[in-house]
N, C-alpha and C positions, 0 to 999 in steps of 0.2 A: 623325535625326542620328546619325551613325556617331562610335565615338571613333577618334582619329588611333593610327596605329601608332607603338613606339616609335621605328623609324628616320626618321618625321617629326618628331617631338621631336628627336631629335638632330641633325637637318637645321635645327631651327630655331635650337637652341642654337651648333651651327655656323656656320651664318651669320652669327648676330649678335655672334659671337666674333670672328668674321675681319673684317667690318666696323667694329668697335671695337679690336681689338688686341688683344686679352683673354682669359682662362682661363677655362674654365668653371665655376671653382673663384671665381674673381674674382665673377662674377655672382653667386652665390650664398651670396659670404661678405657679412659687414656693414657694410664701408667704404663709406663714404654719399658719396663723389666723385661730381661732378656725371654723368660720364662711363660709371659704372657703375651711374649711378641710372639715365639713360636705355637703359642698354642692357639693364638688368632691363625696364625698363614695354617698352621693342621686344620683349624676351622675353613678357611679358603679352598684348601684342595679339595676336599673333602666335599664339598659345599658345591662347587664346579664340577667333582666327578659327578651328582647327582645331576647336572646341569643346571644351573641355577647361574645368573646373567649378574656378568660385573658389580651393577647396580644393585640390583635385588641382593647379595652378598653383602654387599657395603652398608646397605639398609639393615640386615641383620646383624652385624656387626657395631652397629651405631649403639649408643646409650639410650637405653630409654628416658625420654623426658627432652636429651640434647640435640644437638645438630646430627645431622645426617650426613653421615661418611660420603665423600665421593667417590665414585666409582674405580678412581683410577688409584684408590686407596686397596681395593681387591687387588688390584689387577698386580699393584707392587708387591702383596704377600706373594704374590703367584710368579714374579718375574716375568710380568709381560708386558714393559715399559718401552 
């Protein structure tokens, strides 16, 4: 398994930006709206089809500047609790 380059992360975070209406900063912050819950877990599958490790997800999905998502934070977007 290869890992994804970052201009496929950024491809994925853009699509599912423009899809949803939303900032990449939005995904990433902690407002738990229904609408930016699902567009983090579309961020997670997405993210895992490319294979990218619970962790490393979680870390992209974190806020820049804040705490660092934990991993098992992916893994519930993805129902793998």
């Amino acid at each position: 398994m290869s890992s994804p380059t970052q201009q496929q992360i950024k491809n994925v975070f853009k699509r599912v930006c423009a899809k949803y209406g939303i900032t990449q900063e939005e995904i990433k912050g902690r407002n738990r709206m229904a609408h930016l819950v699902d567009a983090r877990r579309e961020v997670a599958i997405l993210l895992r089809q490319l294979n990218c490790s619970y962790p490393y997800i979680a870390k992209l999905l974190s806020p820049k500047g804040g705490p660092i998502k934990h991993h098992t934070t992916a893994m519930h977007y993805l129902g793998k609790h």
